[in-house]
C-alpha positions in Angstrom: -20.4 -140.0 -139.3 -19.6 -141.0 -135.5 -16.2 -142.2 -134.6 -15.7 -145.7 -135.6 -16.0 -146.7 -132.1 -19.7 -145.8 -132.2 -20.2 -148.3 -134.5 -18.5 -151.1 -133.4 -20.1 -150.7 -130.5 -23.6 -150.6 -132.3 -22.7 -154.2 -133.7 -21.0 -155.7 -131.0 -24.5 -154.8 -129.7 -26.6 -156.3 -131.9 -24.0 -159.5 -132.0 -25.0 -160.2 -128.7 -28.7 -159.6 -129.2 -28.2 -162.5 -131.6 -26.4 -165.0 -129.5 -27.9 -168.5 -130.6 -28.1 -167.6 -134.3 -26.0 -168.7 -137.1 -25.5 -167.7 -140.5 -24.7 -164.5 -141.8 -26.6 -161.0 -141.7 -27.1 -159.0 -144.8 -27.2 -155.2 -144.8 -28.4 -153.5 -148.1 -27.5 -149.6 -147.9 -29.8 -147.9 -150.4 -29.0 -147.2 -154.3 -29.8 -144.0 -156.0 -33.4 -144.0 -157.6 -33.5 -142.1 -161.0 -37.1 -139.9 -161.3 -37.3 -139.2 -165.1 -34.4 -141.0 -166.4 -31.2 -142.9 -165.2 -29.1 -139.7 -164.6 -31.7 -137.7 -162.9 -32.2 -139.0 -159.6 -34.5 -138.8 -156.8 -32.7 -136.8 -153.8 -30.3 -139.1 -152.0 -31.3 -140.8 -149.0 -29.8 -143.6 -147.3 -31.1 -146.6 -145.1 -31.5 -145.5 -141.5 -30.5 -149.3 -140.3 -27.3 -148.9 -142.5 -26.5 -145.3 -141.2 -26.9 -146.9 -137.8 -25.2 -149.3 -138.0 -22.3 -148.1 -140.5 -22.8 -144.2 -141.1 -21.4 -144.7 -144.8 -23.9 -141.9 -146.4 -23.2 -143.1 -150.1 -25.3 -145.1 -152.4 -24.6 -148.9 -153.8 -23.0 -149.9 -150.3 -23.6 -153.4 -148.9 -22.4 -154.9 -145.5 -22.2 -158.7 -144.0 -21.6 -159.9 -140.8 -20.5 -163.1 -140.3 -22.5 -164.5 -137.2 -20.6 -167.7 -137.1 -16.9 -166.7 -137.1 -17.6 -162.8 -136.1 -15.9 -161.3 -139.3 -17.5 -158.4 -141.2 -17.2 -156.8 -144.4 -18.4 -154.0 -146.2 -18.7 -154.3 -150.2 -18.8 -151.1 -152.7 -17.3 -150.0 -155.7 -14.3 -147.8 -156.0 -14.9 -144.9 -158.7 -13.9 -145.0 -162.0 -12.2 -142.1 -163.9 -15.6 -141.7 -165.7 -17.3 -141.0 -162.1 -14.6 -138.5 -161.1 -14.5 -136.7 -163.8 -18.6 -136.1 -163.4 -19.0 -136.2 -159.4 -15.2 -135.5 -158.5 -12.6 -138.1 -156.3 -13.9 -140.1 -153.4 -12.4 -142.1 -150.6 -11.9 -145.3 -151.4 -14.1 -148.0 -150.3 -11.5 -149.8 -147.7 -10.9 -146.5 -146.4 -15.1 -145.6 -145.6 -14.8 -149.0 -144.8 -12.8 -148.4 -142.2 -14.1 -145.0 -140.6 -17.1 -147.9 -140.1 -14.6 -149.6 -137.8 -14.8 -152.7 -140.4 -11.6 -154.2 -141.5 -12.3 -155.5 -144.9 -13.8 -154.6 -148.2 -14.7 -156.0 -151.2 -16.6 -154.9 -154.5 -20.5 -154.8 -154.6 -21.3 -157.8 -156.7 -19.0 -160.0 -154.3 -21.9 -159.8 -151.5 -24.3 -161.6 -153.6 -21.9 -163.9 -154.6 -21.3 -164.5 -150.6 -25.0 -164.8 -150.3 -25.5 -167.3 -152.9 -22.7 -169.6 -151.1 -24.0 -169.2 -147.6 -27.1 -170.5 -149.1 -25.6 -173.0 -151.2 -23.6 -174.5 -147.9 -27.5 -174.4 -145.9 -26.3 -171.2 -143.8 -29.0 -169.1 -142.4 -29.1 -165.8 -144.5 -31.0 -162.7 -142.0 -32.1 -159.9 -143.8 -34.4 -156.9 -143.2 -37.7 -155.9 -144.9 -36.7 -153.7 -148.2 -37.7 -150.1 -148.2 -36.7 -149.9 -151.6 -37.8 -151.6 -154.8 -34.1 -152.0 -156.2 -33.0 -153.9 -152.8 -36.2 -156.0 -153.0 -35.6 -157.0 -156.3 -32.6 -158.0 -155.4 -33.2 -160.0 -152.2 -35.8 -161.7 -154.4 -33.1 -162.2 -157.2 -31.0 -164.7 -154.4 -34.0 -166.1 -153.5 -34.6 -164.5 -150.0 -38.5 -163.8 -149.6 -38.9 -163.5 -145.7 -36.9 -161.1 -143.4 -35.4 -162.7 -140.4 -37.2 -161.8 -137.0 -34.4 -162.3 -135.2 -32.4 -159.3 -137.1 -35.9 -157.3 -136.8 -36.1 -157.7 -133.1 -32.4 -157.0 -132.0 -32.4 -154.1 -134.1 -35.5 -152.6 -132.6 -34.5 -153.5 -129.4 -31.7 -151.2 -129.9 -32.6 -148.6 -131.7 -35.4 -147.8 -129.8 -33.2 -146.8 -126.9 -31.8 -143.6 -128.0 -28.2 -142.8 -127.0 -27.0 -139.9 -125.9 -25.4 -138.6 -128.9 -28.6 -139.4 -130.9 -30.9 -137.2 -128.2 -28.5 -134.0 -128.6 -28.7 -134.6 -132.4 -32.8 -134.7 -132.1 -32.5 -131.7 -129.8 -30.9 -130.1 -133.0 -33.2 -131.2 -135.1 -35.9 -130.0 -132.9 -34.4 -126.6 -132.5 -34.8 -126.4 -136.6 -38.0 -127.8 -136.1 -39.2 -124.8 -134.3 -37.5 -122.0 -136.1 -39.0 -123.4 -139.0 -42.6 -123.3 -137.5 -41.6 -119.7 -136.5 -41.2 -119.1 -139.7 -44.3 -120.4 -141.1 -46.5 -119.2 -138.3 -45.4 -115.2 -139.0 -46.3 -116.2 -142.8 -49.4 -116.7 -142.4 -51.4 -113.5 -144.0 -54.9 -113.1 -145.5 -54.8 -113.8 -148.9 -51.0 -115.0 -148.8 -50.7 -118.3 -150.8 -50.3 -121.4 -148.5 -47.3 -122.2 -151.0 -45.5 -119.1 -150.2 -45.5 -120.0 -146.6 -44.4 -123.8 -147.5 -41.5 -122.2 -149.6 -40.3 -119.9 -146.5 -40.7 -122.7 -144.2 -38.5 -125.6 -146.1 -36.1 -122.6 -147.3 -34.8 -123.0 -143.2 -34.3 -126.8 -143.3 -32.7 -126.6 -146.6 -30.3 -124.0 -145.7 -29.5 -125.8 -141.8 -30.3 -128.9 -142.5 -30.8 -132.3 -145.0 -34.4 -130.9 -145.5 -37.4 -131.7 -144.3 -38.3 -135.2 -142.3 -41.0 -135.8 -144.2 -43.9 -134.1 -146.8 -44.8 -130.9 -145.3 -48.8 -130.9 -144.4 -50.4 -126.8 -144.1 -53.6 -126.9 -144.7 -57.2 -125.2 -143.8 -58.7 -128.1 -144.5 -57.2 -130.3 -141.1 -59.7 -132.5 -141.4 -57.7 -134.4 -144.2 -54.7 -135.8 -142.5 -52.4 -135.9 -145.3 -53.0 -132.7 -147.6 -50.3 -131.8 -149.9 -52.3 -129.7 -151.7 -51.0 -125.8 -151.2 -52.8 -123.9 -153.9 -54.9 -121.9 -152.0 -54.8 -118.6 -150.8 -55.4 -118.0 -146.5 -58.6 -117.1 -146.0 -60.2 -115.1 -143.0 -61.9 -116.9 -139.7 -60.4 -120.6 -140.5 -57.8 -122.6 -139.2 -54.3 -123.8 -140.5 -52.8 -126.6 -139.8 -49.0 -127.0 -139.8 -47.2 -130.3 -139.5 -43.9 -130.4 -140.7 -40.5 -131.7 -139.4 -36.7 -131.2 -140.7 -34.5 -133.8 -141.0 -31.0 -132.6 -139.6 -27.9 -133.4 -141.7 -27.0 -136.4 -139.5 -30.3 -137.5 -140.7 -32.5 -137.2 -137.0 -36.1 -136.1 -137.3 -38.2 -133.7 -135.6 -42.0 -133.6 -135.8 -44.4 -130.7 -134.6 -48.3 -129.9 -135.3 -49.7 -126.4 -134.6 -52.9 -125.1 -135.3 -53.1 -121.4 -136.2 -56.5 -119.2 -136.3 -56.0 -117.5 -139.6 -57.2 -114.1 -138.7 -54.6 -114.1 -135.7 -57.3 -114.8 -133.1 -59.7 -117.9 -132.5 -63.3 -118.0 -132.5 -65.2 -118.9 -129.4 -66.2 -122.5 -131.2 -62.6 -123.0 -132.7 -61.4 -121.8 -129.0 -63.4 -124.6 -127.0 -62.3 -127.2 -129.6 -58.7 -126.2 -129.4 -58.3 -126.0 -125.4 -59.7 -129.9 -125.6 -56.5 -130.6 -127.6 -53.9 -128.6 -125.9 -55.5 -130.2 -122.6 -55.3 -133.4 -124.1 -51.5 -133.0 -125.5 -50.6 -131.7 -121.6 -52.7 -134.5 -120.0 -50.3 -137.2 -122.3 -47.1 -135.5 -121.5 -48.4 -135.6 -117.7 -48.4 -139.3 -117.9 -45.6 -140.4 -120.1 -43.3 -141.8 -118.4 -41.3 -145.3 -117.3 -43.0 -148.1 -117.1 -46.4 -146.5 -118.5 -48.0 -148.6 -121.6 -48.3 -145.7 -124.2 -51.5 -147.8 -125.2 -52.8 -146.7 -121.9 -51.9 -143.0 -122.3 -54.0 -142.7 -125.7 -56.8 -144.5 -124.1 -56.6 -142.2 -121.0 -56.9 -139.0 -123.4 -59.8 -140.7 -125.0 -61.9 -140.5 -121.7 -60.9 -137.0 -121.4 -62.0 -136.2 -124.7 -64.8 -137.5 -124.2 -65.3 -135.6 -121.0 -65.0 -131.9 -122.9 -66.7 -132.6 -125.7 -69.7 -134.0 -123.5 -69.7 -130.8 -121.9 -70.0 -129.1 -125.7 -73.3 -131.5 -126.0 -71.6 -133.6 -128.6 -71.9 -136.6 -127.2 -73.5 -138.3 -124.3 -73.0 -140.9 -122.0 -70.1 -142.2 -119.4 -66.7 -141.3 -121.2 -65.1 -144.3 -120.1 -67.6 -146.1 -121.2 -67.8 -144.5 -124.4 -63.7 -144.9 -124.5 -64.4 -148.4 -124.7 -66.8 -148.3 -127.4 -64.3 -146.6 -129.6 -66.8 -143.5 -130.2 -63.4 -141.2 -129.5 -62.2 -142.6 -132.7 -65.2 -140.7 -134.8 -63.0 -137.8 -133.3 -59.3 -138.7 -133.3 -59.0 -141.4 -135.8 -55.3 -141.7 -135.6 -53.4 -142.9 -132.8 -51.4 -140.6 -130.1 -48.1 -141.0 -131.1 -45.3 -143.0 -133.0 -41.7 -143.3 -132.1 -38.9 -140.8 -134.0 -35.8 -141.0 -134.6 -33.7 -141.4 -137.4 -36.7 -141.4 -139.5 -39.6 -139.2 -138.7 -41.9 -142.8 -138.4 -38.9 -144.5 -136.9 -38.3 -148.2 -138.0 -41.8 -148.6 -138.9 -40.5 -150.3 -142.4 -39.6 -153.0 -139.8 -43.2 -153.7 -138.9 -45.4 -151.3 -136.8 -46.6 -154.1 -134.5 -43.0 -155.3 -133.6 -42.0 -151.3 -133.1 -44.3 -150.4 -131.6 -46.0 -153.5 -129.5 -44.8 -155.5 -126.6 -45.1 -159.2 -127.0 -48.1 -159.2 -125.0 -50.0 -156.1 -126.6 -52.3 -157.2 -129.3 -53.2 -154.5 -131.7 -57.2 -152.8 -130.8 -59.3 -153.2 -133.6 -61.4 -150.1 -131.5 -61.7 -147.2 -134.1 -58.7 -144.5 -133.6 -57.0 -146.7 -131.1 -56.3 -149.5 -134.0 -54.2 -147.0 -135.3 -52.2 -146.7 -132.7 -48.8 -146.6 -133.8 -47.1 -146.8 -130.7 -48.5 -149.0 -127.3 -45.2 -150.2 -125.6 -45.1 -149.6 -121.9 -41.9 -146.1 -121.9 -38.5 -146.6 -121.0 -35.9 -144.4 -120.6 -34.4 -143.1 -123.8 -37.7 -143.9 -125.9 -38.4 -140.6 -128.3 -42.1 -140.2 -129.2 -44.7 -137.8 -130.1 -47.7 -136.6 -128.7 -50.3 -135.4 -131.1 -53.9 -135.8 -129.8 -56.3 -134.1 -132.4 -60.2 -133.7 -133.0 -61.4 -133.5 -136.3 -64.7 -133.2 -138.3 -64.7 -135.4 -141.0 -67.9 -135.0 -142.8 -67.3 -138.2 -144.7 -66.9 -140.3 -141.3 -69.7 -138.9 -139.6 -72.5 -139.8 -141.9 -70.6 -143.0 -142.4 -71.3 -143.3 -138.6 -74.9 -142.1 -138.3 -75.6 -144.3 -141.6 -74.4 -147.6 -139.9 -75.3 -146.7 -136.5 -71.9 -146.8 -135.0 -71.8 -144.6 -132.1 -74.8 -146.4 -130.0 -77.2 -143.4 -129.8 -73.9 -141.8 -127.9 -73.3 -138.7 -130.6 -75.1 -136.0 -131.0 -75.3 -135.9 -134.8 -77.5 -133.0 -135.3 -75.3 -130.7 -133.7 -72.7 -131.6 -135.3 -74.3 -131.4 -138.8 -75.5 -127.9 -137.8 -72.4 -126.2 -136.4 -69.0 -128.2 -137.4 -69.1 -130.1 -140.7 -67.5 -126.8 -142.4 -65.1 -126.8 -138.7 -62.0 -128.8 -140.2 -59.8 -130.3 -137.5 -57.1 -129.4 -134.8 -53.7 -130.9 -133.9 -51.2 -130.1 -131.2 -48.2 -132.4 -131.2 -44.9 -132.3 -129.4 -42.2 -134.6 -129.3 -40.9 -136.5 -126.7 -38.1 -138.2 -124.6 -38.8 -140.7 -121.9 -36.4 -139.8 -119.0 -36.2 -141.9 -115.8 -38.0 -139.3 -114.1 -40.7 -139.1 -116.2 -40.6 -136.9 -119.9 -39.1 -134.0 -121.3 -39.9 -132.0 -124.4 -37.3 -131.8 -126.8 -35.4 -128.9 -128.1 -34.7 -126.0 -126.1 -38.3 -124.3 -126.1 -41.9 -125.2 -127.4 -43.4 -123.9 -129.7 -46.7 -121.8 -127.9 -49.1 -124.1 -127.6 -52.0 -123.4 -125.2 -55.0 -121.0 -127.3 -53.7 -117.8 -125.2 -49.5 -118.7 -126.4 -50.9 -119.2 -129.7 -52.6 -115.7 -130.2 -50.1 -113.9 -128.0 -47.3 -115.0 -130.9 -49.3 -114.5 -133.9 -50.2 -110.4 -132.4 -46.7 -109.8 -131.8 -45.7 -111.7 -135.5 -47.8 -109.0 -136.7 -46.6 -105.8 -134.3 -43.0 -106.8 -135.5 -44.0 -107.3 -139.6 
């Protein structure tokens, strides 16, 4: 935890963000969720709107604030004998309570119970969207089906302003971030299995941090976004995509993609395709910065995209034009970037297009742009990440040439001559907006440009 002072400052914040509304706000920390049965639990993780706002890291916590006459309390149950003698003594609640900076406490059930008079009396109850089943359930239990906007907004509004103290933490978490790609990057070996390097890689952010800040994606198949799957052993001549993150102990996310040539060196085709990216991720960092729409920096590295691969003959036309189209998106399906912070997607369980929209963006329904996570024009303090990609998806492109999507703009013979067996390249950094422009965060990046990349895996292998 902060100092109590961090958080009473957070909700003094978010007090005044909320001038005008009455009623009470309801904060639901998380409960533990058991896996196979009750006493065998899914690893512990709290609600990132609860750790900012109180820091309590312990399941079965609640917290309201009364909006009206300012007073807030914080409801848990003190253990039992029982639990000591299985999980050991614990402060009490009044004293975690208190390291909050909140006066009073009061057991669990007695929040519900101050729920169900607020609403009995005609107060306004404000709540936020449940992550979690078990808080959902409940919510629904007292009769609350709709999360308050107003809580939603002020909340964003503040946490996506990172302070000081949560930057040097996300440097930190960075800095794992890139030991742990060290790691996996020297593991990668002909005929070494993928799940051998996974294993190395988490070991770092188990052993220096909370683990890792989400599902860890290695894969020679990068044309699937998501793979889990890390059966299979490293083959010769393809490429391996790593994305991964660790989650520090304070709980702050870091989130890198690299894109490794198996054998140590690239091809000439997997070379062409991977300077497009790296030139793409530099071209976005070039223009991040205050005041800049985000929206308008993925659709800027969509024309040059567009440019490069029309020099490769795969497609044809104006770029900008072709931007437009959304013919990019047959390339780079996903959007440039999300926000990060203390979760890895940060506050998108609030609802992406509030997170990550300003009141007058609308949300493209343009292939790869509509999944734009993040569009807001940058201000200081905003964390992000920049992760351009191009990927051949044999599934999307004969989707495409089926239904004629493209306009007679994509060159769909080459393609189906020379990349459906390619698989897909990422390169993604994260971010800080900085009144001068950006900065990468931690202390160095991980290489990044085709020559970097090589240079690092020859000397992983002198060194072995």
């Amino acid at each position: 935890m902060f100092g109590k002072e961090v958080y009473e400052a957070r909700r003094r914040a978010l007090r005044e963000r909320l001038v005008g509304q009455t009623g009470i706000a309801l904060f639901l920390g998380n409960v533990e969720s058991p896996a196979q049965y009750r006493d065998n639990c899914y690893k512990w993780r709290q609600d990132s709107n609860w750790l900012y706002f109180f820091g309590i890291d312990e399941p079965r916590f609640a917290a309201i604030l009364d909006l009206d006459n300012g007073t807030e309390t914080v409801y848990a149950d003190d253990f039992t004998l029982d639990d000591i003698v299985w999980m050991g003594p614990m402060p009490s609640v009044q004293s975690l309570a208190e390291k909050a900076g909140v006066a009073a406490s009061a057991p669990y059930a007695k929040a519900f119970e101050a729920v169900k008079k607020a609403l009995a009396k005609g107060r306004k109850v404000h709540s936020l969207p449940p992550s979690r089943y078990y808080n959902e359930m409940l919510l629904k239990q007292l009769g609350i089906t709709q999360a308050s906007e107003a809580l939603i907004r002020a909340i964003i509004s503040l946490r996506l302003v990172k302070e000081p103290r949560e930057i040097a933490l996300i440097d930190a978490a960075c800095r794992l971030g890139y030991e742990m790609h060290s790691v996996a990057r020297r593991g990668i070996r002909i005929g070494v299995k993928e799940q051998e390097i996974v294993g190395a890689m988490e070991a770092v952010s188990l052993a220096k941090g909370w683990g890792v800040s989400f599902p860890t994606i290695l894969t020679q198949h990068g044309e699937i976004f998501h793979c889990h799957s890390h059966e299979a052993p490293v083959e010769a001549g393809k490429l391996m995509v790593i994305d991964a993150g660790v989650e520090s102990n304070e709980h702050y996310a870091s989130d890198y993609t690299r894109t490794y040539p198996t054998g140590g060196r690239y091809t000439p085709r997997q070379r062409d395709i991977y300077s497009i990216v790296y030139e793409c991720n530099e071209y976005a960092f070039s223009l991040t910065a205050p005041g800049v729409a985000y929206r308008d920096v993925h659709i800027a590295v969509a024309v040059r995209m567009l440019e490069r691969l029309r020099e490769l003959g795969l497609v044809s036309g104006d770029p900008s034009e072709m931007a437009e189209q959304g013919i990019a998106g047959l390339f780079m399906p996903h959007g440039l970037g999300h926000n990060m912070g203390l979760d890895v997607h940060d506050m998108e369980d609030l609802g992406e297009d509030l997170v990550g929209y300003d009141e007058d963006q609308k949300r493209s329904s343009l292939p790869g742009l509509r999944s734009l996570r993040m569009a807001r024009r940058l201000v200081p303090g905003n964390v992000l990440t920049d992760e351009p990609g191009i990927y051949f998806i044999p599934a999307l492109i004969a989707a495409w040439k089926k239904e004629k999507r493209d306009g007679g703009r994509v060159n769909y013979a080459k393609l189906e001559a020379e990349y459906l067996d390619f698989g897909g390249i990422r390169v993604e950094d994260d971010v800080l907006v900085t009144a001068e422009g950006a900065r990468r965060l931690g202390d160095r990046r991980l290489p990044a440009s085709p020559d970097e990349v090589e240079e690092a895996m020859q000397q992983d292998r002198r060194s072995a």
